[in-house]
C-alpha positions as CSV (number, residue, x, y, z in Angstrom):
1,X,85.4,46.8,39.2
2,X,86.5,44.6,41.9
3,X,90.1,42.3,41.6
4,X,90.4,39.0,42.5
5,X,93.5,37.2,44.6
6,X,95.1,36.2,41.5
7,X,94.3,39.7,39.4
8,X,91.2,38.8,37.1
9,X,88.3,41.3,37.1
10,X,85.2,40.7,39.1
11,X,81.9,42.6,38.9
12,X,80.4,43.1,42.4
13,X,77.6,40.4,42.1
14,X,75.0,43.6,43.5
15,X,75.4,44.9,40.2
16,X,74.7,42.2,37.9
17,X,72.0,40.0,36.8
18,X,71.7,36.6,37.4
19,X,72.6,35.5,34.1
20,X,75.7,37.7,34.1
21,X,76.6,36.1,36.9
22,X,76.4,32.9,36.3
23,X,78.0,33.4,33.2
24,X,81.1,34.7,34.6
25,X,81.3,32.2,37.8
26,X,80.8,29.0,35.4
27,X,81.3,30.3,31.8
28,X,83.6,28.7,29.8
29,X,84.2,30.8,26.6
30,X,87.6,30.6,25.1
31,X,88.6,27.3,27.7
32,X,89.8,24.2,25.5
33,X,88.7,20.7,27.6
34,X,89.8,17.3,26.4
35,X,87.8,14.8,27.8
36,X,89.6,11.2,27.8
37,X,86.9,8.7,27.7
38,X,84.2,11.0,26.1
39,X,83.0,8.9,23.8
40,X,81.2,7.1,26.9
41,X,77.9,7.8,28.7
42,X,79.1,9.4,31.4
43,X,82.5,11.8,30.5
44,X,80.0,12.6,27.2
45,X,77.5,13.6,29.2
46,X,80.2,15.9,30.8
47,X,81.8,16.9,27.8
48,X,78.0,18.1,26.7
49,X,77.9,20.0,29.5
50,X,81.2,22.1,28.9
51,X,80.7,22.8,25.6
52,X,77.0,24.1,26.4
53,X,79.3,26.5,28.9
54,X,81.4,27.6,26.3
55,X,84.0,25.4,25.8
56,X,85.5,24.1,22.9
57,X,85.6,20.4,23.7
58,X,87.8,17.6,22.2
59,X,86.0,14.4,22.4
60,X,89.0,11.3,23.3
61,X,88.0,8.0,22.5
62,X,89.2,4.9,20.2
63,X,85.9,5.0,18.1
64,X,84.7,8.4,16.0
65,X,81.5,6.1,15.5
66,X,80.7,6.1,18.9
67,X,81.6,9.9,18.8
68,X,79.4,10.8,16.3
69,X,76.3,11.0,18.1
70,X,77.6,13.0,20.7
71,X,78.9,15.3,18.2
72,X,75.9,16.1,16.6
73,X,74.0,16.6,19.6
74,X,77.0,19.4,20.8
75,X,76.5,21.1,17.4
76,X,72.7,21.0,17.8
77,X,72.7,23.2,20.6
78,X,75.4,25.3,19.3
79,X,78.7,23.7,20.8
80,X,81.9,23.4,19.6
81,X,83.4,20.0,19.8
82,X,85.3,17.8,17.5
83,X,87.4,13.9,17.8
84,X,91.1,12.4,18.6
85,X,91.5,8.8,18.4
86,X,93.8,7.9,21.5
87,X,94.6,5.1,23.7
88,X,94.7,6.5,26.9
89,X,96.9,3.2,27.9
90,X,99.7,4.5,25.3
91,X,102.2,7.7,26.8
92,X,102.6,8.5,22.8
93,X,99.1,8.5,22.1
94,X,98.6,10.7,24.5
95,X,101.4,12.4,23.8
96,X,100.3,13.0,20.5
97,X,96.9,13.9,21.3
98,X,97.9,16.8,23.4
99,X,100.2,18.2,20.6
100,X,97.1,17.5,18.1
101,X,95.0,20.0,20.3
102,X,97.6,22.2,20.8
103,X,98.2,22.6,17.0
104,X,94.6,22.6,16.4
105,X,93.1,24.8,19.6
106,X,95.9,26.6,20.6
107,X,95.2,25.3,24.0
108,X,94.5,23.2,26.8
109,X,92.3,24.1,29.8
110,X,90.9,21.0,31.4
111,X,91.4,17.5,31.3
112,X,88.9,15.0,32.1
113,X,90.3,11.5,32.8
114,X,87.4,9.5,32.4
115,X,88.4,6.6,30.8
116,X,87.9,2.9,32.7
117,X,86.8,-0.9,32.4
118,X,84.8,-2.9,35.1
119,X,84.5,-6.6,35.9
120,X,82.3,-8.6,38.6
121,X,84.8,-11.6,38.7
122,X,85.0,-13.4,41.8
123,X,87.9,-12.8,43.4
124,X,89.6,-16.1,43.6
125,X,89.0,-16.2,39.7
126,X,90.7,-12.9,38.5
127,X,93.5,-13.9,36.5
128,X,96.8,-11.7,35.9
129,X,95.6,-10.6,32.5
130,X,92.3,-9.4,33.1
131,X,94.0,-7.7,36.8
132,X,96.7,-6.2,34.4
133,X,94.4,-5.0,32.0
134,X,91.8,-2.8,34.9
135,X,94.9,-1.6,36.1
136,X,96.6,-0.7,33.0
137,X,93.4,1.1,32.1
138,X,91.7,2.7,34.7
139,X,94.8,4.0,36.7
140,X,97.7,3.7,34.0
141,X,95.6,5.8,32.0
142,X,94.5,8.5,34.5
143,X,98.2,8.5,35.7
144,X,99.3,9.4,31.7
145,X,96.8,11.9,31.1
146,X,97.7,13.6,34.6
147,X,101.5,13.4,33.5
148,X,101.2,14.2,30.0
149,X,98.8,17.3,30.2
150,X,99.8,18.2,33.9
151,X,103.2,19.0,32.6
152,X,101.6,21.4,30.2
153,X,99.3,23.4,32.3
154,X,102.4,23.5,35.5
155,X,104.7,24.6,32.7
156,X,102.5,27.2,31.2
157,X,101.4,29.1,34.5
158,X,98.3,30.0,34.3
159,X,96.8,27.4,36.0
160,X,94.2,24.9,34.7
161,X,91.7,22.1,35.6
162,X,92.4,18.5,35.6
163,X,89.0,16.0,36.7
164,X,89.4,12.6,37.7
165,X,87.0,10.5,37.3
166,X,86.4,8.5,41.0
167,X,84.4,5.9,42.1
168,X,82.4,5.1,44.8
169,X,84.2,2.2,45.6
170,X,87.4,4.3,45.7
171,X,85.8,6.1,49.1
172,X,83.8,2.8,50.5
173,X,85.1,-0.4,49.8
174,X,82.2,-2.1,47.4
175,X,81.6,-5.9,47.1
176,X,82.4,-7.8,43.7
177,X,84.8,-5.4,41.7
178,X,87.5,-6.0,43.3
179,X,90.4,-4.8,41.4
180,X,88.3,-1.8,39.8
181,X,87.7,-1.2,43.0
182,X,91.3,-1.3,43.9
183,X,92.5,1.2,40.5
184,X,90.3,3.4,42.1
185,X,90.8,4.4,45.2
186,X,95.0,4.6,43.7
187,X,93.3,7.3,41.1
188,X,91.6,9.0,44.4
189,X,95.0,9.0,46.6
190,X,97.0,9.8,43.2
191,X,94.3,12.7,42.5
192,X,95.1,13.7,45.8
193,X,98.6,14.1,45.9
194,X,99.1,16.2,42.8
195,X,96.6,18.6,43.8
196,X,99.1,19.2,46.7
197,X,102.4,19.4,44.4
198,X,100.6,21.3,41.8
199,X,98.6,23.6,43.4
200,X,101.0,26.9,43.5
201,X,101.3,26.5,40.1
202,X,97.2,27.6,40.3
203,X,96.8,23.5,38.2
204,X,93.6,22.2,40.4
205,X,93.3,18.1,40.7
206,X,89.9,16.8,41.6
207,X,87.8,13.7,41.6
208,X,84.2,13.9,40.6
209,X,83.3,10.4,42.5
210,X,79.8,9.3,40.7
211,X,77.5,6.8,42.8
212,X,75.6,4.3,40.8
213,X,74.7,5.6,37.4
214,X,73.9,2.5,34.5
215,X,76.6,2.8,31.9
216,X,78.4,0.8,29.5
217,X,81.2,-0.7,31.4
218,X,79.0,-1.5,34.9
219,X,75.7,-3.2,32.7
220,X,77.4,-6.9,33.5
221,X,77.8,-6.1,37.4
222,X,74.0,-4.9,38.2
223,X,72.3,-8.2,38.6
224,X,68.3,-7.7,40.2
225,X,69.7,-8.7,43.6
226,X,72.6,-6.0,43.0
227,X,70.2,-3.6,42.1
228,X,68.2,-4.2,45.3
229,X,70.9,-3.7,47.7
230,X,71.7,-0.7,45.7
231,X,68.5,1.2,45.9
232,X,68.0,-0.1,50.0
233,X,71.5,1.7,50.5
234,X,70.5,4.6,48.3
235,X,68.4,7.2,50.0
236,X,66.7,8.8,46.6
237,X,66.1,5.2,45.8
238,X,67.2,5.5,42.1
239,X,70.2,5.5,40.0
240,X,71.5,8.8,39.1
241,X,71.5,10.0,35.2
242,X,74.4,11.0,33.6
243,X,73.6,14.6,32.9
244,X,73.3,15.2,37.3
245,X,77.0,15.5,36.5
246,X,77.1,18.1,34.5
247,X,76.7,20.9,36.9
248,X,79.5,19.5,39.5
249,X,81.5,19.3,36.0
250,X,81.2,23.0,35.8
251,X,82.3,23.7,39.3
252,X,85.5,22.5,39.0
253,X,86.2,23.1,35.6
254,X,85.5,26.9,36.2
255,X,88.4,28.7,37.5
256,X,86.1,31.0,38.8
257,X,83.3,29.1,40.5
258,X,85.9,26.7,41.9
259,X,89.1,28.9,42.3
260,X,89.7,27.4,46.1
261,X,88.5,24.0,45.3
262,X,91.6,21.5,44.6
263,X,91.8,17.8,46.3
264,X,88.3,17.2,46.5
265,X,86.4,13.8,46.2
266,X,83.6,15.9,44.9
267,X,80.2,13.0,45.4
268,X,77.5,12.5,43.4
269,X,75.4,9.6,44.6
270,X,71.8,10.6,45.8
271,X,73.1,10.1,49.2
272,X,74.7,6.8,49.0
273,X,77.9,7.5,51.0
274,X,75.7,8.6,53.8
275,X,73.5,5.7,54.5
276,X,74.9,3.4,57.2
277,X,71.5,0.8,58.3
């Protein structure tokens, strides 16, 4: 039995079958994950994924009826999972879902921040509210949960996962959504610089950055002509589905698959990023 840099035990990989070993690099048994926004296509899709690998997964949304299904599905196949009505937007909310899962769990592992709102108003036309209600949403609410559960996980020392969730228009600046746009490439840089502050205290800060995937919040912005230029700049020529994020989920949940891997704008986009003409 081998040890690792930070004193876990590690089987040499020679002696172990492939399912053993892919059950200890991305196995999650015995992690708690709260996953802020998990009521939605995408994070729900995630949060599916992390309780198939184990965890126990807290489902954060303002709706149990949109919860539900995802719920039953988890169970289906075996998972543990359960629901906390939060506003992500509120610092007691999230507050007191963080001492709800501690009281409950007994723990906190990871943190998705997945929780955000999208508009294709021209610019000229964006009026303070609507600019003040992206913002208070979709970096407000990554910067509370990053706060409010990042204190936790420094505090405890042991280390833990926090998962942003990015944008592609936080890397490449994208036409139309222009202050969605603008909250995320703050929740990249922000991202960024905690995983520098927090990283000796083994607390790892990513973004997943998904390309274009259909969901909820972008159904208004993907006009035919949108579309078009989409799939012309898109080298798989397709959108991507939301369980292709699963397995990037696991990598940097797992503190063993992604031990080294803290600051990354981690891309899913079928190539998107790397299409110039």
């Amino acid at each position: 039995m081998n040890r690792g840099r930070d004193g876990r035990n590690i089987t040499p990989i020679t002696s172990m079958s492939t399912s053993d070993y892919l059950t200890q690099m991305f196995g999650l048994n015995g992690k708690v994950a709260v996953v802020i926004g998990g009521t939605g296509e995408l994070c729900g899709a995630m949060a599916e994924g992390l309780a198939g690998a184990g965890a126990e997964v807290v489902l954060v949304g303002r709706s149990l009826e949109k919860a539900e299904a995802r719920l039953k599905k988890i169970a289906a196949a075996g998972g543990k999972a359960w629901f906390h009505a939060a506003e992500a937007t509120s610092k007691a909310e999230v507050e007191g879902l963080r001492d709800a899962v501690l009281k409950k769990s007994g723990r906190i592992d990871i943190v998705i921040n997945g929780a955000g709102i999208n508009s294709a108003t021209p610019f000229f036309d964006i009026t303070e509210e609507e600019f003040d209600r992206i913002v208070r949403v979709n970096l407000k609410g990554v910067f509370l949960g990053c706060q409010v559960f990042g204190k936790y996980l420094v505090e405890r020392g042991s280390g833990g996962s926090i998962i942003n969730l990015g944008s592609m228009s936080g890397v490449v600046p994208l036409s139309r959504v222009f202050t969605y746009s603008a909250t995320k490439g703050a929740v990249h840089n922000l991202s960024l610089n905690l995983a520098r502050e927090w990283a000796p205290h083994k607390v790892r800060v990513n973004v997943l950055v998904p390309g274009f995937f259909p969901a909820e919040q972008n159904k208004k912005v993907l006009t035919p002509d949108r579309v078009a230029s989409i799939m012309g700049h898109t080298p798989m020529k397709r959108f991507g589905e939301a369980r292709e994020l699963i397995g990037a989920t696991l990598l940097l949940a797992s503190d063993a698959a992604g031990s080294f891997i803290t600051g990354e704008e981690l891309i899913v986009d079928g190539g998107y990023h790397a299409m110039t003409i």
